[in-house]
N, C-alpha and C positions, 0 to 999 in steps of 0.2 A: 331305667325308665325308657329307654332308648328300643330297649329289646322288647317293650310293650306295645309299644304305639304311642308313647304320650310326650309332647313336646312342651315339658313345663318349666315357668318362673314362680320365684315367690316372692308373696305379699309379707312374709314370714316370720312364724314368731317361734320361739323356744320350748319354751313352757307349753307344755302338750297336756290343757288340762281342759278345753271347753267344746267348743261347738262347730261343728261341719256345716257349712251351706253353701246353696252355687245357684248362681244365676247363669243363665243358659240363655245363649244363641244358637240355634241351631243351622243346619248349611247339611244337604244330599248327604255329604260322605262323614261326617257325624257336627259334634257341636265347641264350640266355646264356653270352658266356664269358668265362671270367676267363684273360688271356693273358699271356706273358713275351716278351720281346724283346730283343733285345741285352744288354746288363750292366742285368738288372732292370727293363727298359720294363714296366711293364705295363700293361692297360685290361679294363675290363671295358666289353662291350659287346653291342649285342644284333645278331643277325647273321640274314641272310634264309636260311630252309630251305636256296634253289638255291643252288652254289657252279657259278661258272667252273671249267671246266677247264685246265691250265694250256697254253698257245700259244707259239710260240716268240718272241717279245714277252717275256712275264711268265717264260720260263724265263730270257731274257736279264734282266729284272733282277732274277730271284730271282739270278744268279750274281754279279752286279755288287752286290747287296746282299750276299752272304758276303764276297764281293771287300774291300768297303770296310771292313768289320765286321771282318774279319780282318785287315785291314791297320793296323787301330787300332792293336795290341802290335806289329808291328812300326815304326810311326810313333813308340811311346813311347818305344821301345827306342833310334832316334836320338835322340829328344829330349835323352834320359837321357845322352847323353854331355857335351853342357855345361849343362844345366838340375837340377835337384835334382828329388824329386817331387811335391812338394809344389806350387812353384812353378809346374810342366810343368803339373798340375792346374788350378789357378786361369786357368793360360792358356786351357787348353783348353776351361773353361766361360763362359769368359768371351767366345771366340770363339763358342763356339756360341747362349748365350745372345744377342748380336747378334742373330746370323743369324734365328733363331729367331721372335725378338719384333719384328725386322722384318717377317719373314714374314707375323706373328698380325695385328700393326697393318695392315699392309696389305689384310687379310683382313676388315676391320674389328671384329673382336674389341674388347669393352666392356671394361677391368679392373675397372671393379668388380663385374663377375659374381663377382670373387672376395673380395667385402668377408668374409664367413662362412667362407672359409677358409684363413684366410693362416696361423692356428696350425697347423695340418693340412699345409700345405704345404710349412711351415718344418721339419717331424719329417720329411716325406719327402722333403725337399732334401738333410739331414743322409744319412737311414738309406738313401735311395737312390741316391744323388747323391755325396756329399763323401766320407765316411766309405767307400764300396765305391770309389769310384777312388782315394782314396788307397793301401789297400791293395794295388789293382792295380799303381798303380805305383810302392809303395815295395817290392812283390813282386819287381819287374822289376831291379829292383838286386843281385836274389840270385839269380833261378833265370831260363831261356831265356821268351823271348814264347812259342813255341810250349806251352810247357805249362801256362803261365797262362791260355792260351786255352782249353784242357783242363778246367783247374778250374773257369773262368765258365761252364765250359756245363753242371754239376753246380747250378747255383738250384732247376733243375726239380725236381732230385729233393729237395730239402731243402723247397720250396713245399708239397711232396705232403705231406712229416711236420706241419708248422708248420699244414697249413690242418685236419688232422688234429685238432689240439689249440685253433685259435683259429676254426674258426667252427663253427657249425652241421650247415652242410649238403655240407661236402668230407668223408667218412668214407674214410679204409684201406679197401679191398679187396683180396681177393688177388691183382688184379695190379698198383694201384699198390706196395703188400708186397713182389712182385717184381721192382717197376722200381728200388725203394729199395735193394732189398737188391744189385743189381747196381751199381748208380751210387757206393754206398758202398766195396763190394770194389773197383771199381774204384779209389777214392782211395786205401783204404788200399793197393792192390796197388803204389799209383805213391811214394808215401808212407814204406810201412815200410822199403824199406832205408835209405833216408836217416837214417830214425828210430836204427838201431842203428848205420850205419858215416859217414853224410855228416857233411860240415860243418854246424854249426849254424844258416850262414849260410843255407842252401839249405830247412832245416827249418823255419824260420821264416818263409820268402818261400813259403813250400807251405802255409803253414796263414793265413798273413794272407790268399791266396786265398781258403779254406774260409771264412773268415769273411767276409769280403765277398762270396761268396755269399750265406752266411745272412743279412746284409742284405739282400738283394735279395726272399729269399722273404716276409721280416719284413713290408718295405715293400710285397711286391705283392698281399699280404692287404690290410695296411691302407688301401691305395689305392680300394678297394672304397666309400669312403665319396664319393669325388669321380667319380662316371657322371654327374652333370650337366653336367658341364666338359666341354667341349671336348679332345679328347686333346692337340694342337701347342700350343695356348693354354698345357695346364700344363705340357707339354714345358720351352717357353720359360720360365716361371717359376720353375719347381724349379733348371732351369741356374742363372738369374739370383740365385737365393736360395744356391744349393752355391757360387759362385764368391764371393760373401762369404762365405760360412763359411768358407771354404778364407785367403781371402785374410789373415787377422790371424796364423794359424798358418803358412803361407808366409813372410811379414814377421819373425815373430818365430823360429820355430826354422831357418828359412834363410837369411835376411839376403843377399836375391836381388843386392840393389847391390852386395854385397861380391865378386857374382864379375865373371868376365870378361864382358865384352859375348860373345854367341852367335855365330857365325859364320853363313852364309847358308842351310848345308843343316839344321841344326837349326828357325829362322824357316821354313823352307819344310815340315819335318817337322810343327811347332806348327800350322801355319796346315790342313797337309791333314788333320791330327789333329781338329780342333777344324769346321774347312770340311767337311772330304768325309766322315769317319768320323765324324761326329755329324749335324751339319745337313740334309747331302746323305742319309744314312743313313736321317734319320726323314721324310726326304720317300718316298721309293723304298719305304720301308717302308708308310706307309699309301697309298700309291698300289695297291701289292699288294692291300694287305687291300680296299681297296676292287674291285677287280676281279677280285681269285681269290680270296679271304675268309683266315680265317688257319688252317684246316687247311690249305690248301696251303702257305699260307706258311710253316708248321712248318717244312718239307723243310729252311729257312735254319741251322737249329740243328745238322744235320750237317756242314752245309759251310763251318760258319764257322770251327772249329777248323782244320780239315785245309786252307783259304790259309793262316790263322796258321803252320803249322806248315809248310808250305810254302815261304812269303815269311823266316819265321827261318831255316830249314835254307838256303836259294837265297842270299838274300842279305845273311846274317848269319854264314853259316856258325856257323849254333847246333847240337851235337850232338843228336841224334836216339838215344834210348834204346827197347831192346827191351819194356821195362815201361812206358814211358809211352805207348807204344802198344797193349801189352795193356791196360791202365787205361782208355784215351781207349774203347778197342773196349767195356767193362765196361761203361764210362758210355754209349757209343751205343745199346748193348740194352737199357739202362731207358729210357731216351728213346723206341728205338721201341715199348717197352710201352706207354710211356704215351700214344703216337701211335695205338697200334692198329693201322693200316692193315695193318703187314706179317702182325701175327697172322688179322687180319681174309681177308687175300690166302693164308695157306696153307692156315688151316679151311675157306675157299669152295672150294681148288683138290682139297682132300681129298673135300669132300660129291661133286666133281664127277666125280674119279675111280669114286665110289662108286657114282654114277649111272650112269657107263659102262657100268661092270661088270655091273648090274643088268642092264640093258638089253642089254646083251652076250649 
């Protein structure tokens, strides 16, 4: 990242399965932005005015990073058949944190750059890390991957309230007001019938989602404190910190020895879970941002639902509801509010018609 231009910390979370967004300060010689990434990654970082355009290179791994991102919930979803989720948790950070702080050491990364922040770190192991994938996949035990995938890419909009009320200088505007207010209707749209005629099972595994969203946003404010840090370095150690926290509540309300040994396609679902949808995920990831920056990289936040929801429906044969796709479509239109570009793309094609005319 060094060799890029980009001097980043993270907000940071493991699990590389949801949504990209950044708020931006900008300054002459380019901007600040505070970014989201899969389930709650985030970083604040300072990024160069010029952005790459995106090539068919970086379109192939923007697809290949939704690819893996999305295949996370349906990776859990086999796990979940002989694993509990607790358990499935602790594996998966445990694999990745490996990978991960291999990766860093190799890199030669110092640990005690982090002598000053390990209280800091351990809060956002918890609020980023432990506590939002548990959720996710004790979620997964009630309701389809594909809509869990739906609800993790709703952080963004909850970020926008939270940073509203906990810093300074992120204020409501009327269009993030806009993007809130769709991303919201969309939940409750996916949400309220359940409320009145579903099982309670289903009601619950849709709100333990919401709430580990609002982890995520919680965490990618406060994250804001660690821009010195190296982003993969805290990657690696928020894992390594969530996978002991996970691990005494695994032990004690699961009692993992008590079940059956796993069979080979679950070990192989853990390994790609924790391997390719984590590890592999946050490599691909700042690969991007370092050669198309991370307004492009946003683009990943729509397409990471729609594999999830794809790879459940294909190979899970998970049903597909008419309102969870209105919902999912609710939450897209705040997303791209808060991306801009598309609004950005119709007022330039309006001024241009306009010009026509004139000149016509």
């Amino acid at each position: 990242m060094t060799e890029s231009g980009y001097l980043t910390g993270l907000a940071g979370s493991t699990v590389l399965d949801g949504s990209i967004f950044f708020i931006e300060r900008n300054s002459p010689s380019g901007s600040h932005c505070l970014r989201f990434a899969g389930e709650g990654m985030g970083q604040i970082e300072f990024q160069r005015a010029t952005r790459a355009a995106l090539g068919a290179a970086e379109w192939a791994l923007l697809l290949l990073l939704a690819l893996v991102w999305g295949a996370s919930f349906y990776f859990q979803k086999n796990v979940l058949h002989e694993l509990r989720p607790f358990t499935m948790v602790f594996g998966r950070l445990a694999l990745a944190a490996l990978a991960l702080n291999i990766v860093i050491v190799s890199m030669g990364f110092r640990f005690g750059a982090l002598r000053r922040h390990w209280g800091g770190m351990l809060l956002m192991g918890a609020m980023n890390n432990a506590i939002p994938f548990c959720l996710f996949a004790w979620s997964q035990t009630r309701i389809t991957s594909g809509l869990a995938a739906i609800f993790n890419a709703t952080a963004p909009l909850f970020t926008v309230v939270a940073a509203h009320f906990l810093t300074r200088d992120e204020r409501l505007t009327p269009r993030t007001i806009a993007c809130v207010i769709c991303g919201i209707s969309g939940v409750i749209f996916i949400i309220s019938p359940d409320v009145l005629t579903g099982p309670r099972g289903s009601i619950a595994g849709q709100l333990a989602c919401v709430i580990a969203a609002i982890c995520y946003s919680l965490a990618g404010i406060y994250a804001r404190r660690f821009k010195e840090i190296p982003s993969m370095a805290l990657a690696g150690i928020q894992a390594a910190i969530a996978a002991l926290l996970v691990l005494p509540v695994a032990l004690i309300v699961e009692q993992p020895w008590r079940l059956a040994m796993p069979g080979a396609r679950t070990w192989s679902a853990l390994l790609a879970l924790g391997l390719l949808s984590t590890a592999l995920a946050y490599a691909i990831y700042f690969r991007l941002l370092a050669r198309v920056g991370a307004t492009n990289t946003i683009i990943v936040t729509f397409l990471i639902p729609v594999s999830a929801i794809l790879l459940g429906t294909l190979l899970l044969h998970e049903p597909l509801k008419m309102r969870q796709l209105g919902g999912m479509a609710c939450i897209f239109v705040g997303l791209a509010i808060i991306d801009g570009r598309i609004v950005r793309m119709l007022f330039s094609s309006q001024r241009a018609a306009k010009v026509e005319e004139v000149h016509a």
